[in-house]
OpenMM code with the backbone's topology and positions (N, CA, C; nanometers):
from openmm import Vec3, app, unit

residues = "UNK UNK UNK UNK UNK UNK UNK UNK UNK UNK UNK UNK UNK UNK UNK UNK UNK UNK UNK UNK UNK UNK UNK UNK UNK UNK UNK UNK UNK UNK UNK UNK UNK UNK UNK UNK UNK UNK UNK UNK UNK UNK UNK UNK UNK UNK UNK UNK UNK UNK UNK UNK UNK UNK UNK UNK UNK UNK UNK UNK UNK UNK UNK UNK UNK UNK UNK UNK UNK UNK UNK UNK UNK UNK UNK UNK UNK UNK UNK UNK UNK UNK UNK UNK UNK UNK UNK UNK UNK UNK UNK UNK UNK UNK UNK UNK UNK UNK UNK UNK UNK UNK UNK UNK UNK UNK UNK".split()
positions = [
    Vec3(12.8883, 5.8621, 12.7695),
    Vec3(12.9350, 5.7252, 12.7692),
    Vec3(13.0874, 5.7280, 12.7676),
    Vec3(13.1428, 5.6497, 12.8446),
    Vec3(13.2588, 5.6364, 12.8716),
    Vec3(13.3310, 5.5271, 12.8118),
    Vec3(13.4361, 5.4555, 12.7330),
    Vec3(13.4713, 5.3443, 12.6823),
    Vec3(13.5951, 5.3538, 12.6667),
    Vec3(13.6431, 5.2523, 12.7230),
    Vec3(13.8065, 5.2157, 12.7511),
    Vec3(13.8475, 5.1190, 12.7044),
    Vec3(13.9194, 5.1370, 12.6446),
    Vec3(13.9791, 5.0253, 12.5444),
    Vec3(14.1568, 4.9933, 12.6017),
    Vec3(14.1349, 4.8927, 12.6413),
    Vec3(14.3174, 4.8671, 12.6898),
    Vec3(14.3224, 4.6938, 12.6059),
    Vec3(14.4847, 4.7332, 12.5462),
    Vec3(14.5243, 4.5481, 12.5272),
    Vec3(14.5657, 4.4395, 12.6265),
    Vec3(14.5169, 4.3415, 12.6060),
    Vec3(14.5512, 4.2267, 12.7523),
    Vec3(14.7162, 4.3025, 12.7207),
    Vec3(14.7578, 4.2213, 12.8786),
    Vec3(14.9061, 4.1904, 12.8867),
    Vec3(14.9323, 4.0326, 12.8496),
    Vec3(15.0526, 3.9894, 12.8334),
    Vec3(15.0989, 3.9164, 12.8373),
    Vec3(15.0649, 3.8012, 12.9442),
    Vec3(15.0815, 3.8782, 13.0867),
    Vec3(15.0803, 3.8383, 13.1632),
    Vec3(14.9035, 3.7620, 13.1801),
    Vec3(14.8694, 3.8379, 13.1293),
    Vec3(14.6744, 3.7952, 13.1083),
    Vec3(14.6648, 3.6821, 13.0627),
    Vec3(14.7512, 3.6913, 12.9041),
    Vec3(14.7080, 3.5859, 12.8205),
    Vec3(14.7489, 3.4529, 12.8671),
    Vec3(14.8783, 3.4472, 12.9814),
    Vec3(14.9501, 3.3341, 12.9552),
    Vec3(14.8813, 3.2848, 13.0899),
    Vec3(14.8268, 3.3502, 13.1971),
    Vec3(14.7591, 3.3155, 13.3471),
    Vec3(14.6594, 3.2477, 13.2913),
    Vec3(14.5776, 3.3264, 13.1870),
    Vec3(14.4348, 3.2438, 13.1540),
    Vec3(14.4461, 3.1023, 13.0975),
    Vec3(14.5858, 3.1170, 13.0136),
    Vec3(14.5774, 2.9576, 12.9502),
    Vec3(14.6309, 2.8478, 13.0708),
    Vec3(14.7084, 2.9021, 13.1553),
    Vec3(14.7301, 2.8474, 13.2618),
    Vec3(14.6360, 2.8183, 13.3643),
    Vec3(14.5307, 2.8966, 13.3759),
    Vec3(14.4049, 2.8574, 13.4755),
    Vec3(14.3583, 2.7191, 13.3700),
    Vec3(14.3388, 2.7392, 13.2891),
    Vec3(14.2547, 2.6761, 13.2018),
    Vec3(14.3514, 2.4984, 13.2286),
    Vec3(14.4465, 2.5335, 13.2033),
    Vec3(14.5053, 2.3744, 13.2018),
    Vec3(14.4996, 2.3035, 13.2915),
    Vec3(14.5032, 2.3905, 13.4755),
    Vec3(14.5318, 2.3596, 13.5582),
    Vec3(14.3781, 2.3108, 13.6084),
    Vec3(14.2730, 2.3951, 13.5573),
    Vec3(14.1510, 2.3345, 13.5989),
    Vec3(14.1268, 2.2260, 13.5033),
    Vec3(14.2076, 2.1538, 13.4204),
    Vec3(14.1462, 2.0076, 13.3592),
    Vec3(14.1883, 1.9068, 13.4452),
    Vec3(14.2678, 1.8923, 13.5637),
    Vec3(14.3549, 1.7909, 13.6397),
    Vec3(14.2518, 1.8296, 13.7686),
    Vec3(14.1960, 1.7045, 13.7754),
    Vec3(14.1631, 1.6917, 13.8988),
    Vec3(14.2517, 1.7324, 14.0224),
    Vec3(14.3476, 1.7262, 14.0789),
    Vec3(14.4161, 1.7926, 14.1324),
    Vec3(14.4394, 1.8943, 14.1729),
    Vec3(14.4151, 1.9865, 14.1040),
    Vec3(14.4096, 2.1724, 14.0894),
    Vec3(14.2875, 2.2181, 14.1243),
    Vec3(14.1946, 2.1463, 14.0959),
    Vec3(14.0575, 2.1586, 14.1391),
    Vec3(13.9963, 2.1582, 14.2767),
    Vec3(14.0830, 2.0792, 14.3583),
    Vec3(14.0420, 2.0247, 14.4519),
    Vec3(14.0348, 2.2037, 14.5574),
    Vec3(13.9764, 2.1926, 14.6563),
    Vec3(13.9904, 2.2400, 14.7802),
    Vec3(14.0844, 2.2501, 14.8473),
    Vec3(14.1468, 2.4108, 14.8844),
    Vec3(14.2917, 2.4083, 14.9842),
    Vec3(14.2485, 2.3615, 15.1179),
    Vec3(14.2783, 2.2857, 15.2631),
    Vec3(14.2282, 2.2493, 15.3371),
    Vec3(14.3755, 2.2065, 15.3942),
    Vec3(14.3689, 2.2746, 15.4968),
    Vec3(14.5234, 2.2756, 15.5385),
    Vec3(14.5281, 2.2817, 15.6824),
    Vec3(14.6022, 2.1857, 15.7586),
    Vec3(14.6314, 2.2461, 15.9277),
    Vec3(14.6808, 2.3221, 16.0027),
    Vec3(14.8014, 2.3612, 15.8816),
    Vec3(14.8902, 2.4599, 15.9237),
    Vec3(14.9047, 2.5285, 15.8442),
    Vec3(15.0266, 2.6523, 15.8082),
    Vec3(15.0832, 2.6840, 15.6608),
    Vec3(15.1893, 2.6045, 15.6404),
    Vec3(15.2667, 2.5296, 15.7570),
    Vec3(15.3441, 2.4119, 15.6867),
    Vec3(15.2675, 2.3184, 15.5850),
    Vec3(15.1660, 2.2115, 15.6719),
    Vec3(15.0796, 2.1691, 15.5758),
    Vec3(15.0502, 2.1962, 15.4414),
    Vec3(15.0007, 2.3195, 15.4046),
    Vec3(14.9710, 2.4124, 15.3072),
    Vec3(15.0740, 2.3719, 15.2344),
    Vec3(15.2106, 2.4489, 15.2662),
    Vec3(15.3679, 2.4186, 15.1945),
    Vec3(15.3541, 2.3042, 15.1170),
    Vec3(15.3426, 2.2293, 15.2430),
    Vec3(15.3784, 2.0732, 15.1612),
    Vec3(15.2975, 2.0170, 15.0781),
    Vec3(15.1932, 2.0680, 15.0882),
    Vec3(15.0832, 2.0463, 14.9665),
    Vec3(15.1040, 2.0737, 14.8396),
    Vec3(15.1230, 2.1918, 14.8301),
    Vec3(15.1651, 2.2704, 14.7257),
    Vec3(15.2854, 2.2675, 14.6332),
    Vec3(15.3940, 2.2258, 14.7241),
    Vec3(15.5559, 2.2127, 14.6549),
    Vec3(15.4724, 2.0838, 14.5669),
    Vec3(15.4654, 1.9977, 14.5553),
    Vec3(15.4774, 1.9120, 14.4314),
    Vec3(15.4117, 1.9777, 14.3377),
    Vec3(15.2892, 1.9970, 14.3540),
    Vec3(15.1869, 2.1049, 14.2466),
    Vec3(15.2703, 2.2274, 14.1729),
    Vec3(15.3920, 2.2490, 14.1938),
    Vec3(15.4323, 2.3510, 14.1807),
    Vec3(15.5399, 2.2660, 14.1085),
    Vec3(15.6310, 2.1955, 14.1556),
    Vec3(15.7373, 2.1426, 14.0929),
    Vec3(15.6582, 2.1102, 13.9765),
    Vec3(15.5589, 2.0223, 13.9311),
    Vec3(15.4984, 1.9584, 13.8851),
    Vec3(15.4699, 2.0562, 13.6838),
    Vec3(15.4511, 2.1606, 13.7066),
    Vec3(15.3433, 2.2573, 13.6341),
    Vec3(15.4623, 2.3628, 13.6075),
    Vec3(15.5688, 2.3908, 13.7073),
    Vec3(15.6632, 2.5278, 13.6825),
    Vec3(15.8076, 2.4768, 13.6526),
    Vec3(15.8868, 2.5414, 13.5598),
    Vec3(16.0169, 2.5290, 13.5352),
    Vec3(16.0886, 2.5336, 13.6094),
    Vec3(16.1801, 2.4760, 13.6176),
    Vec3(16.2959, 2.4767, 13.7513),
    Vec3(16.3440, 2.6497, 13.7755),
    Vec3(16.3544, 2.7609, 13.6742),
    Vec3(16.3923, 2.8564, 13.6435),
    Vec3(16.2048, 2.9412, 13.7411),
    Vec3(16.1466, 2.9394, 13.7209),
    Vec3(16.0541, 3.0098, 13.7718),
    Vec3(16.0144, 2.9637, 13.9071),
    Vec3(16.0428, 2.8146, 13.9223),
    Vec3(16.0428, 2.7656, 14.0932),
    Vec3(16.1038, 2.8649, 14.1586),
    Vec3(16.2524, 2.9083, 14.1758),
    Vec3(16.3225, 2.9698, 14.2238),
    Vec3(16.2402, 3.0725, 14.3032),
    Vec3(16.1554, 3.1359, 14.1726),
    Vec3(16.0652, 3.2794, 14.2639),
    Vec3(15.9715, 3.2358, 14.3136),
    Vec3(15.8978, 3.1456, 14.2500),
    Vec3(15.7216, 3.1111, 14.3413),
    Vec3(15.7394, 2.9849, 14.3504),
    Vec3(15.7955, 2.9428, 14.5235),
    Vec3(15.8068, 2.8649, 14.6002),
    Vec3(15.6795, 2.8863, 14.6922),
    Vec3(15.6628, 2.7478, 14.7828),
    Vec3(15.5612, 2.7516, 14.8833),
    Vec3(15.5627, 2.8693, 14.9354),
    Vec3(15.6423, 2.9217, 15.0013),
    Vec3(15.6551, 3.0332, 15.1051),
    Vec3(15.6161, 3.1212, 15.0471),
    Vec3(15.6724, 3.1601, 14.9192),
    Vec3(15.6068, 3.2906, 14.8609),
    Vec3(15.4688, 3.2928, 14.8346),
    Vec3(15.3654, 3.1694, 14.8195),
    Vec3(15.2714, 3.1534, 14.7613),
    Vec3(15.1810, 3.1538, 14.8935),
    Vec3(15.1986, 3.0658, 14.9545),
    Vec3(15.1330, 3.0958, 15.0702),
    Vec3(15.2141, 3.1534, 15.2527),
    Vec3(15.1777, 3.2839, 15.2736),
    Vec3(15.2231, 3.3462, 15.3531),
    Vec3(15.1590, 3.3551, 15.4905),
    Vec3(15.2023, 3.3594, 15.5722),
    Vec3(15.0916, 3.3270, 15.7367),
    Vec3(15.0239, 3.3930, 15.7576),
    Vec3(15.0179, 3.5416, 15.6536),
    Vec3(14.8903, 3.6001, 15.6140),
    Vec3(14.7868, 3.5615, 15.5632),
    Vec3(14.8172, 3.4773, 15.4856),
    Vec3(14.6829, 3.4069, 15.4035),
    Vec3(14.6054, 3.3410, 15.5328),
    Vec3(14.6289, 3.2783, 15.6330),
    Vec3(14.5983, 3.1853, 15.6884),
    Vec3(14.4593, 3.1935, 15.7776),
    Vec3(14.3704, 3.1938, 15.7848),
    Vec3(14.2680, 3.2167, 15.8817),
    Vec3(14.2669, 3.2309, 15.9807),
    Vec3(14.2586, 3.2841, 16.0711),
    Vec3(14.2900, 3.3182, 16.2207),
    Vec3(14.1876, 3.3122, 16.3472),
    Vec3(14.1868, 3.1923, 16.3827),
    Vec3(14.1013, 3.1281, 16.4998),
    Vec3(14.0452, 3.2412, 16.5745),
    Vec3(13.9329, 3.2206, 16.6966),
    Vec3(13.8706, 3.3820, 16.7594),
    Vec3(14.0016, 3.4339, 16.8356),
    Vec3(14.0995, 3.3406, 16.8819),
    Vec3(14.1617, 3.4434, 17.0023),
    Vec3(14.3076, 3.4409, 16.9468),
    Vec3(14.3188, 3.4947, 16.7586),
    Vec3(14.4287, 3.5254, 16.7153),
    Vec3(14.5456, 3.4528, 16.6768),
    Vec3(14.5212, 3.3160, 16.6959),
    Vec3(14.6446, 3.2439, 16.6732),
    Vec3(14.5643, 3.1530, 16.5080),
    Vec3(14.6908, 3.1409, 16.4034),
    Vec3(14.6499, 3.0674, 16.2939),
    Vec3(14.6555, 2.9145, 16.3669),
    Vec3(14.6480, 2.8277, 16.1901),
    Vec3(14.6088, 2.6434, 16.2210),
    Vec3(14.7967, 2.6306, 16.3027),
    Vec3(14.8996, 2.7161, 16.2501),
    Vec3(15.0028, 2.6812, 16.2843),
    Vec3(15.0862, 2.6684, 16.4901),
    Vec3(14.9707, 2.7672, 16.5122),
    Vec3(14.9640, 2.8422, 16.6448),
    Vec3(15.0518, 2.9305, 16.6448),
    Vec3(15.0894, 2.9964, 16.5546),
    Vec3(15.1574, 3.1549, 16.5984),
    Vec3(15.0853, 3.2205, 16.5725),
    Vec3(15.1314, 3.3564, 16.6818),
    Vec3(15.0393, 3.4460, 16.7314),
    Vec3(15.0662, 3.5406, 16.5850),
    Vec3(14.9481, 3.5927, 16.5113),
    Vec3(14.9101, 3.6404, 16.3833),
    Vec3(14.9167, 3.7883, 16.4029),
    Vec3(14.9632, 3.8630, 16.4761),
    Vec3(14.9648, 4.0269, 16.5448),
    Vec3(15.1275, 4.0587, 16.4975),
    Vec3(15.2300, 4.0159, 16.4763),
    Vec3(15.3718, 4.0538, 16.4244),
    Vec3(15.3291, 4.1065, 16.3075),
    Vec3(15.4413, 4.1931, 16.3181),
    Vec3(15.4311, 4.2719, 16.1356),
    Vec3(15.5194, 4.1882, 16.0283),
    Vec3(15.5741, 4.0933, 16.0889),
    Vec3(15.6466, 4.0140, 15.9752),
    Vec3(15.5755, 3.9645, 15.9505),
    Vec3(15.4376, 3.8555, 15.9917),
    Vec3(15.3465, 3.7685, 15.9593),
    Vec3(15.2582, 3.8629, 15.8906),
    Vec3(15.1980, 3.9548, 15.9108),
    Vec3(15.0921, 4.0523, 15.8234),
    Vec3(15.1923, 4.1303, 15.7061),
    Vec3(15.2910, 4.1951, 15.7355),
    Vec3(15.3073, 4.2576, 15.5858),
    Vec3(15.4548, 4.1785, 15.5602),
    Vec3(15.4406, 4.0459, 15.5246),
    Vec3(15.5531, 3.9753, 15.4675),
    Vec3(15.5286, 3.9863, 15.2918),
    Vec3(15.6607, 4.0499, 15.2760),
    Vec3(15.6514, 4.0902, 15.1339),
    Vec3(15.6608, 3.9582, 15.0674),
    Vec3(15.5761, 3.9532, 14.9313),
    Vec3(15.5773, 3.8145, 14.8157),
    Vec3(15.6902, 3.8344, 14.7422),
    Vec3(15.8212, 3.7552, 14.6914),
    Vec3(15.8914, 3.8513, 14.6234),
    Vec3(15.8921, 3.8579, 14.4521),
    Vec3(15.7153, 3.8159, 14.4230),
    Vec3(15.7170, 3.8368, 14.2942),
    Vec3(15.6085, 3.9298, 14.2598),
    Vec3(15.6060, 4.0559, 14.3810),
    Vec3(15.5539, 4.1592, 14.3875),
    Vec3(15.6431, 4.2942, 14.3568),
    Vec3(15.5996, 4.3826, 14.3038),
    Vec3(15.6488, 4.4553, 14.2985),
    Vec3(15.5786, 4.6341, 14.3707),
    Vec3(15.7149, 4.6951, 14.4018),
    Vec3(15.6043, 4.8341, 14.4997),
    Vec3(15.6224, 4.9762, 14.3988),
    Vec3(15.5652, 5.0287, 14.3592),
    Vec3(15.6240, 5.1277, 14.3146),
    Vec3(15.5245, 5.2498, 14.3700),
    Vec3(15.6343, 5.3868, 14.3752),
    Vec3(15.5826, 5.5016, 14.4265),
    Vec3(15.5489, 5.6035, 14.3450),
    Vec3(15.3911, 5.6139, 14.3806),
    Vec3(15.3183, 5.7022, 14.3099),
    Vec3(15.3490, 5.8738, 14.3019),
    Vec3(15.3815, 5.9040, 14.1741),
    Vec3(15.4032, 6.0552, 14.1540),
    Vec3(15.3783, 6.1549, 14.2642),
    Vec3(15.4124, 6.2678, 14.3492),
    Vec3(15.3890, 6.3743, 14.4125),
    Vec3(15.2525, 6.4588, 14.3591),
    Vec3(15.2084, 6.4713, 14.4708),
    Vec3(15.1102, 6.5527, 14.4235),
    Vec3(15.1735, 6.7299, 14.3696),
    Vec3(15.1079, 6.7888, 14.3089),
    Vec3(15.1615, 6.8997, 14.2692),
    Vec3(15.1080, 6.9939, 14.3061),
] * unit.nanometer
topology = app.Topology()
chain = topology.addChain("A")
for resn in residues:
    res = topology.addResidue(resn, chain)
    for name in ("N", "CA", "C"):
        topology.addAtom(name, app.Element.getBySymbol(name[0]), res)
């Protein structure tokens, strides 16, 4: 038997109380349903102004949150926005409240 014991993060505790608030507002609840990722954007910026500090807006803005990666991609490759979804800026557009780090050398 195997048993792993790790402490939440921070980051755990404060997402969960935050899911939790955000699912009492009808609003937050609802269904993303979007035409474009502009659309999307504009959906979202108030929800965001709304719930985040002017100090944490800065990093998770529309753009960062939703990326033309997220976006579903019709049969012959183009998203709701009509750009063509095959660029590497549209697939690996970095979030910038991601972080990359490089894993040790093998030995």
């Amino acid at each position: 038997i195997n048993i792993s014991l790790t402490a939440e993060t921070w980051a755990d505790v404060i997402t969960s109380a935050l899911r939790q608030y955000l699912w009492s507002d009808d609003r937050f609840r609802q269904h993303v349903s979007a035409s474009s990722v502009r659309d999307a954007r504009e959906q979202l910026a108030p929800l965001l102004s709304e719930v985040l500090s002017p100090q944490l807006r800065q990093h998770l803005t529309p753009e960062a949150v939703i990326c033309p990666a997220m976006i579903r991609k019709t049969p012959d490759g183009q998203d709701a926005s009509g750009s063509d979804g095959n660029s590497e800026t549209e697939i690996l557009r970095r979030n910038p409240l991601s972080t990359l780090q490089r894993a040790p050398e093998d030995e």
